[in-house]
C-alpha positions in Angstrom: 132.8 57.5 125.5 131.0 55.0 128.1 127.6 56.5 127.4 128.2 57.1 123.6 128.5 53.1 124.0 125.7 52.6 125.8 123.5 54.6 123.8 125.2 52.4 120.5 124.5 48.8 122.4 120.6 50.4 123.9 119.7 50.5 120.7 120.6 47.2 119.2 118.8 44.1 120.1 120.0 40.4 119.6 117.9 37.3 118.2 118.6 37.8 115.4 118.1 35.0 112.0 121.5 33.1 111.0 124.0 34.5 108.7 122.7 38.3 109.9 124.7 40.6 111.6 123.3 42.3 114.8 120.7 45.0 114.2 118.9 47.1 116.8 115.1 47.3 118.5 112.2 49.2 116.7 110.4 51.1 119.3 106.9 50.9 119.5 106.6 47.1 118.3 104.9 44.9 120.7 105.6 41.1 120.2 104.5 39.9 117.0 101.5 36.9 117.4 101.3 35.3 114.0 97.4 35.0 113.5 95.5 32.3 112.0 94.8 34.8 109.1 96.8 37.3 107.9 96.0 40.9 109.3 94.1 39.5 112.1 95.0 41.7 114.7 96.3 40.5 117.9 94.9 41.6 121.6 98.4 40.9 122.6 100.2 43.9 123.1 100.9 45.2 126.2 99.1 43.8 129.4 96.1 45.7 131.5 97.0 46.2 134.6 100.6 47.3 134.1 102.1 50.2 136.0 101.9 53.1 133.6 105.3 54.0 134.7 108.6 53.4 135.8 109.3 57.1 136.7 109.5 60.6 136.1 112.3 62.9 135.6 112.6 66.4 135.0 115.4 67.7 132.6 116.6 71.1 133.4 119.5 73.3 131.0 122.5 74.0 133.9 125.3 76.5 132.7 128.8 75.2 132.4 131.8 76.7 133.1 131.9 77.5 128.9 128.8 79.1 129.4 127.1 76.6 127.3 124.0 74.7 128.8 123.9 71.0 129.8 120.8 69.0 130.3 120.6 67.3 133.9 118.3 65.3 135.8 117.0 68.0 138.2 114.2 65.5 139.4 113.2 62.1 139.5 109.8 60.1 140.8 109.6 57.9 142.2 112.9 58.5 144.3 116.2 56.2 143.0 115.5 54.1 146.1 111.8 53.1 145.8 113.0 51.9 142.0 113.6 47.6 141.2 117.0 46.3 142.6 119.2 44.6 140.2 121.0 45.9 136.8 121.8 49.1 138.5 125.0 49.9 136.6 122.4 49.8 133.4 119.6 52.0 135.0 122.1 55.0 136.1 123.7 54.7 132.3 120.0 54.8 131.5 119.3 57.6 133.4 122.8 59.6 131.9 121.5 59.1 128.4 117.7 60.2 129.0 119.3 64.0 128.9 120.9 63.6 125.6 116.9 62.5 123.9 115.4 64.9 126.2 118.0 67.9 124.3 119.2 65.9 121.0 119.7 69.6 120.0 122.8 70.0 121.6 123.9 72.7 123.6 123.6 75.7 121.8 120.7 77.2 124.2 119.8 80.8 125.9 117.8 81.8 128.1 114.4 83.1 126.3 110.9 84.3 126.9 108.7 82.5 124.2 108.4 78.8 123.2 105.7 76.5 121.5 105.3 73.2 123.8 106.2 70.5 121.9 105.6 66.5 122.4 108.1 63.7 121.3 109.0 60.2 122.5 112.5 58.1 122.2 113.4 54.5 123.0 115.9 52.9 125.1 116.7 48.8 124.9 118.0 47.0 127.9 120.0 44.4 127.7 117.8 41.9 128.0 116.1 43.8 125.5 113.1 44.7 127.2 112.4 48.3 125.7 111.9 51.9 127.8 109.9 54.5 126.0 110.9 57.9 127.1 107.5 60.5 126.7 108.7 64.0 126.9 106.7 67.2 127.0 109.4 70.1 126.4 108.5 73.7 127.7 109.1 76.9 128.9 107.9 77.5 132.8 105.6 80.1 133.5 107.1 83.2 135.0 108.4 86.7 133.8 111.3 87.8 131.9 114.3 85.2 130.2 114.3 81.4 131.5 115.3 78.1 130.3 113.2 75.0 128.6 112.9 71.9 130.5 111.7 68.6 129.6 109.0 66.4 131.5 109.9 62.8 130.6 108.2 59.7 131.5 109.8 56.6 131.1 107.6 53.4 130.6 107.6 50.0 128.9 104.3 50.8 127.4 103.9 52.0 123.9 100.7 54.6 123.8 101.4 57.9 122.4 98.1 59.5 122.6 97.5 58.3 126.1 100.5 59.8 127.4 99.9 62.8 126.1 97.1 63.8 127.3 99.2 62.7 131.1 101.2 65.4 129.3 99.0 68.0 128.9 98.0 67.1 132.8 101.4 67.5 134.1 102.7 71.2 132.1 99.2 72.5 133.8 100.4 71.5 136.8 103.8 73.1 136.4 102.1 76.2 135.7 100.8 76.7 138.9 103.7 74.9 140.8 106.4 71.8 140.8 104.7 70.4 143.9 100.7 69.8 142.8 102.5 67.4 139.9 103.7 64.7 141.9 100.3 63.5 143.8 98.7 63.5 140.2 101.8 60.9 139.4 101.2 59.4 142.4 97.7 58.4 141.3 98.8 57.4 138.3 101.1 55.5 139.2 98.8 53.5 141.7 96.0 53.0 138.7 96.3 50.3 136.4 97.1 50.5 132.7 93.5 50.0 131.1 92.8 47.3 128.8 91.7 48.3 124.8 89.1 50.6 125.2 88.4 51.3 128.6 89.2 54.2 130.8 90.9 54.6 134.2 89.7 57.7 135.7 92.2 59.7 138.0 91.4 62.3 140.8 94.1 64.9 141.6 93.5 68.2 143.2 94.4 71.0 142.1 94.7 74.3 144.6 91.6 76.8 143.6 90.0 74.3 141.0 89.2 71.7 143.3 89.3 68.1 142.8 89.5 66.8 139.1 88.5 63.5 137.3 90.6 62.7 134.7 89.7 60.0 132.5 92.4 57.8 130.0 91.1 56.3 127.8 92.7 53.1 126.0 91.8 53.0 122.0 90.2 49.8 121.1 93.0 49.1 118.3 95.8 48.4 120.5 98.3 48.3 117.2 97.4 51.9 116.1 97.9 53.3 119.6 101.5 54.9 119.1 100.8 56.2 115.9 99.2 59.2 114.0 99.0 58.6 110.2 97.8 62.0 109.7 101.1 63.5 110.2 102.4 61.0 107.8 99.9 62.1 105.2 100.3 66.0 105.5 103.3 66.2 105.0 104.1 63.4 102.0 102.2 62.8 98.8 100.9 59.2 98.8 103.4 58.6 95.9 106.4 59.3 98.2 105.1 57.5 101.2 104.8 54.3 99.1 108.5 54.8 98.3 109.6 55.0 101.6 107.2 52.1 102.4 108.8 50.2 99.5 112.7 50.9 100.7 111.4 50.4 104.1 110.1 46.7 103.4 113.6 46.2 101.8 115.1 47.0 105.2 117.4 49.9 103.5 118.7 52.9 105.0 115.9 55.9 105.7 116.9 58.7 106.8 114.1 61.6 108.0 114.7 65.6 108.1 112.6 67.7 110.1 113.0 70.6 112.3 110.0 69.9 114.8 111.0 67.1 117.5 107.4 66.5 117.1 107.2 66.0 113.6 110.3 63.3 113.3 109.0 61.5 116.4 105.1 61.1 114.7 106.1 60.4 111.4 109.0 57.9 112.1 106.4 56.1 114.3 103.5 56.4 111.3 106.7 54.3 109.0 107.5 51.9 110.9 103.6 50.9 111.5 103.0 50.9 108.3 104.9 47.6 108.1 102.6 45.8 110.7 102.1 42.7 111.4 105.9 42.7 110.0 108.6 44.9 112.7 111.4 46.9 111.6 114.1 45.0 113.1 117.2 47.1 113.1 118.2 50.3 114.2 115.0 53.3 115.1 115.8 56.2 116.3 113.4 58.6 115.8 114.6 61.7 117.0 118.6 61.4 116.7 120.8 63.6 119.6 123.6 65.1 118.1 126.6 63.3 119.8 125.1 60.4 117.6 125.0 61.9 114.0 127.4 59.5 113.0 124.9 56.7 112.5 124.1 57.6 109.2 127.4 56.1 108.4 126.5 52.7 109.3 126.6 50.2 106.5 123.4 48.0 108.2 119.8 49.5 107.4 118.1 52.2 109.7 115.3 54.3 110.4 116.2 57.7 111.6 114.8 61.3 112.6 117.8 63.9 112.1 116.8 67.7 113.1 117.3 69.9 109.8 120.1 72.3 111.5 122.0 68.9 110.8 121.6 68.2 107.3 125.1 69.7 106.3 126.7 67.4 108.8 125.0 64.5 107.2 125.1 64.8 104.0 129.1 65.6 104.6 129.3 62.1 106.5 131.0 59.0 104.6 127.4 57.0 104.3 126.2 54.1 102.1 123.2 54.5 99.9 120.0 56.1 101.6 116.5 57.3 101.1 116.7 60.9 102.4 113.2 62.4 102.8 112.9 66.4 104.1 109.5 66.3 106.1 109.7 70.2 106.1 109.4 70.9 102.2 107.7 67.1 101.3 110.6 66.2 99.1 113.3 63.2 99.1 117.0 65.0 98.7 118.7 61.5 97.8 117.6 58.4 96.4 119.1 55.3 95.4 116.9 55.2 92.2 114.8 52.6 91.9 112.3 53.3 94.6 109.4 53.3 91.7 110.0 50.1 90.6 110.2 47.9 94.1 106.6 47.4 95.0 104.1 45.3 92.4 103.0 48.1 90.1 99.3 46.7 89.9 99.4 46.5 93.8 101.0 49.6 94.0 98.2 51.6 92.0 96.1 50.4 94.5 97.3 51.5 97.5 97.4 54.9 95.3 93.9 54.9 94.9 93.1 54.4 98.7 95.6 56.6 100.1 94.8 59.5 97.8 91.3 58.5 98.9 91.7 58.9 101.9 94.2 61.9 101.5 91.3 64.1 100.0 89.5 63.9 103.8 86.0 64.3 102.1 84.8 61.0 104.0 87.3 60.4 107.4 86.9 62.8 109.9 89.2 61.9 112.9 92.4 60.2 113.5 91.5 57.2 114.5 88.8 56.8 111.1 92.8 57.9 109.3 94.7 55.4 111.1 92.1 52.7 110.5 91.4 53.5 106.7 95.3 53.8 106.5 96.6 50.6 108.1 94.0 48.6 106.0 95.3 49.4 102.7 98.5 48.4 103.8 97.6 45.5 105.4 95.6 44.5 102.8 99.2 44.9 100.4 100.5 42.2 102.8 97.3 39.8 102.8 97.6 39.8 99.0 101.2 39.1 98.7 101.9 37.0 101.9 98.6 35.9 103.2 99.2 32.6 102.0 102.0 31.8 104.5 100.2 29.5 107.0 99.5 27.2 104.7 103.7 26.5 103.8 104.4 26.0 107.2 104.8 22.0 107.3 104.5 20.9 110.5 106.1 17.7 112.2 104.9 14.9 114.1 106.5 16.6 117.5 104.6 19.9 116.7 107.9 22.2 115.1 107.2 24.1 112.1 109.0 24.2 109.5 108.8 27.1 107.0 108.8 26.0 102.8 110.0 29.1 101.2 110.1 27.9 97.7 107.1 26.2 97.4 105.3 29.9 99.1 107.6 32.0 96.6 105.9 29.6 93.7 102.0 29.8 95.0 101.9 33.4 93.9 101.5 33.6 89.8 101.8 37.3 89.0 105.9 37.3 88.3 105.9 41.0 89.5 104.4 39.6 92.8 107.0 36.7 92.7 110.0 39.1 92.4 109.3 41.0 94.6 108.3 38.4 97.2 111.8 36.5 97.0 113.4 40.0 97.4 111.1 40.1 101.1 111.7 36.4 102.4 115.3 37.2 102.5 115.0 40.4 104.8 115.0 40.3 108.6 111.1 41.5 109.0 110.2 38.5 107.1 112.3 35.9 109.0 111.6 36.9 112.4 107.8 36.7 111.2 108.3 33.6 110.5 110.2 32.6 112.7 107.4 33.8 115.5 104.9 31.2 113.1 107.3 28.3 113.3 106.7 28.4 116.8 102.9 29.1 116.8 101.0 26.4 115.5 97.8 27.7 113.9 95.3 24.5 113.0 95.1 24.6 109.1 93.2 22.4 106.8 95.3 19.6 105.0 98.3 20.5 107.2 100.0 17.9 108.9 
C-alpha cells in the first residue's frame, strides 16, 4: 500500500493556479521560458555540464514462493553509499518503485529463449518536484537454453531520449560479453559532462578483444525536440486522428493510449505531450502504466496515459469518466466523447491537415530530426496564430509585476471560431501556468507600460 502511495503522490506535482485541484508532473517538460515572441525556442532546458546520471540499476525476474516472478534490484551504480545524503526515506521508495516501470507487465513471466530488445523510459516526481527519468533497455542475456529478461535502467534528471539510447545500445553490448566490462564505460560516463545543444562528448571504454573504443554523444541542436520522435506518432495515426487527440489534449481531458510495445506507448505518449510546446501538460503522464496502477483511468482529473493492450478488458470494465481511447496497434480511437471534430478552429485545423499529410507522404523529409522539425512547426505555428498575441496583454506595473488581461486578449482575435475556442484554452491549466511563467518574465514590448 506504502509504495502504491508513493507511486500516486511521485506523480503529482504541486503549484498549481487557484481554484484547481492538484494534478501531477508531465515528464519530459523542461521549465517553460516565455519568449519575447511566441515559438521562439528557449536554450533553457537542461544545463551542460550536468552529470548524465544519478545511477544504474539492474532489474532481474526472482522466483517467489508462488512460483511467479518478481522484479528486484539485482544491481545498482554507483553503490547506495557514494549516492547524495538527505531525503533517504524517498530515494529507497524510489528505488522500490523503479521495478514496477521496469516490469509494468506484471508477473506473469517464464523463462524463454527468444526476445526483441526493446527501449522505453518512465518518470518519477520527487517531492520537491524535481523529476527522475528512468531509461530502460529490456533484454534477454546471451547464453544457451531458457533464461529470464532483465532491464538496464538509468535514472537521470535529464530528458534526452535518443542520447540515452545510444548509452543503451553501449551498455546490452557490453552485457553480451560480460556484467563487469559495463560498469568502467559508466564510470566514464559518469565522469563526462552532459554536452551542450549540439556538441559531442566523446567516451573511451575498453572492451576485451576490441580494444579501446571512442564513443561519441552527440547533443541535437533543438534541445526541445530531444525526447521525442514524431515519426512514431505519424505511423501509426492518420493526421486526422492526431489532431483530435491534439485537440482533447489542449482541453486537458482524459487520454488514454493502447499499445502492446513498451516502446511504442513510451514514443508516442512523449510525441503528444510535445506537440503542446511551448504549453506543458500539467497533470498526470504516465506513459507506460504498471499494472498495480490500472486504476488511474478512474480518476475524474485529466491524464495522459500508456496502458499495455493485454489490459484493455480491465479498462474498459473500470468505473471511468469520459475519455479519448486511441489503439496505437490497429490506428483507431475505441471511445470518444464526440465532439473531438469540432474543438480546434476548422480553418486552422485544415491547415495543420495540409502540413501534416505533407509531411506524412515522406517524398521531401528524410530523417527524424527533418520530421520532428517540419512537425513541431506546424503546431507551433497553430499556437502563434491563436495566442501569439499574448505579450502584448500583459500590463505591467510600476514595481515590475505583470498582470495578465484575459478579456481584452480573448477580444484581439476576430475570427469567432478562434475566439471560442480561445476562451475554452485560457481556462485550462497549460494556459495559466504559461502565463503565469510571463507574469513573472518581463519581456520589453512596445507601448507597454
Amino acid at each position: 500500500a506504502s509504495i502504491g502511495n508513493f507511486l500516486r503522490r511521485s506523480l503529482r506535482r504541486a503549484g498549481r493556479r487557484e481554484g484547481k485541484d492538484g494534478a501531477s508532473a508531465a515528464e519530459n517538460t523542461p521549465p517553460r521560458v516565455p519568449q519575447g515572441k511566441m515559438g521562439e525556442q528557449s536554450s533553457t532546458f537542461y544545463s551542460a555540464g550536468q552529470f548524465f546520471f544519478e545511477y544504474l540499476v539492474v532489474v532481474s525476474l526472482k522466483k517467489m514462493p508462488d512460483g511467479h516472478y518478481e522484479p528486484k534490484i539485482t544491481y545498482q551504480f554507483p553503490k547506495r553509499e557514494n549516492l547524495l545524503k538527505g531525503q533517504k526515506e524517498e530515494e529507497e521508495r524510489l528505488l522500490q518503485a523503479i521495478p514496477l516501470f521496469c516490469f509494468p507487465d506484471g508477473n506473469n513471466w517464464a523463462p524463454i529463449t527468444e526476445f526483441t530488445s526493446e527501449t522505453f523510459s518512465f518518470v518519477l516526481t520527487n517531492v520537491d518536484g524535481s523529476r527522475k527519468i528512468g531509461y530502460c533497455r529490456r533484454l534477454l542475456p546471451s547464453g544457451r537454453g531458457v533464461r529470464l529478461p532483465e532491464v538496464f535502467c538509468i535514472i537521470s534528471c535529464l530528458g534526452c531520449f535518443g542520447l540515452f539510447s545510444k548509452i543503451l545500445d553501449e551498455v546490452e553490448k557490453r552485457r553480451q560479453i560480460s556484467m563487469a566490462v559495463i560498469y568502467p564505460f559508466m564510470q566514464g560516463l559518469r565522469e563526462s559532462p552532459f554536452p551542450a545543444p549540439g556538441k559531442t562528448v566523446t567516451i573511451k571504454s575498453f572492451i576485451p578483444e576490441s580494444g579501446t573504443e571512442l564513443i561519441e554523444l552527440t547533443r541535437p541542436v533543438d534541445a526541445h525536440l530531444e525526447h521525442v520522435e514524431f515519426q512514431a506518432l505519424l505511423q501509426r495515426l492518420s493526421p486526422h486522428l492526431i489532431l483530435h487527440i491534439f485537440a482533447s489534449a489542449m482541453l486537458e481531458r482524459r487520454l488514454i493510449f493502447l499499445a502492446e510495445e513498451l516502446s511504442v506507448l513510451s514514443q508516442c505518449i512523449h510525441a503528444v505531450a510535445a506537440l503542446l510546446y511551448p504549453f506543458t501538460w500539467a497533470h498526470t503522464y504516465i506513459p507506460v502504466v504498471p499494472e498495480c496502477l490500472l486504476d488511474t483511468v478512474c480518476c475524474p482529473t485529466p491524464f495522459m496515459v500508456g496502458i499495455q493492450m493485454q489490459h484493455l478488458e480491465r479498462v474498459l470494465e473500470q468505473p471511468m469518466e469520459e475519455a479519448l481511447i486511441v489503439d496505437l496497434c490497429e490506428g483507431k480511437i475505441i471511445r470518444a466523447v464526440g465532439d473531438e471534430e469540432e474543438i480546434l478552429p476548422k480553418k486552422l485545423q485544415n491547415e495543420m491537415l495540409v502540413s501534416l499529410n505533407r509531411h506524412n507522404s515522406n517524398n521531401n523529409v528524410h530523417t527524424l530530426e527533418q520530421v520532428n522539425a517540419l512537425v513541431s512547426e506546424a503546431f507551433v505555428h497553430f499556437f502563434v496564430r491563436l495566442v501569439g498575441h499574448y505579450a502584448s496583454h500583459i500590463k505591467w506595473g510600476r514595481g515590475g509585476s505583470g498582470s495578465f488581461q484575459e478579456r481584452a486578449f480573448c477580444k484581439a482575435i476576430t475570427s469567432k471560431s478562434c475566439r471560442r475556442f480561445l476562451k475554452k484554452f485560457v481556462k485550462t491549466n497549460m494556459f495559466s501556468l504559461f502565463i503565469e511563467e510571463a507574469e513573472k518574465s518581463r519581456i520589453p514590448q512596445e507601448g507597454n507600460g
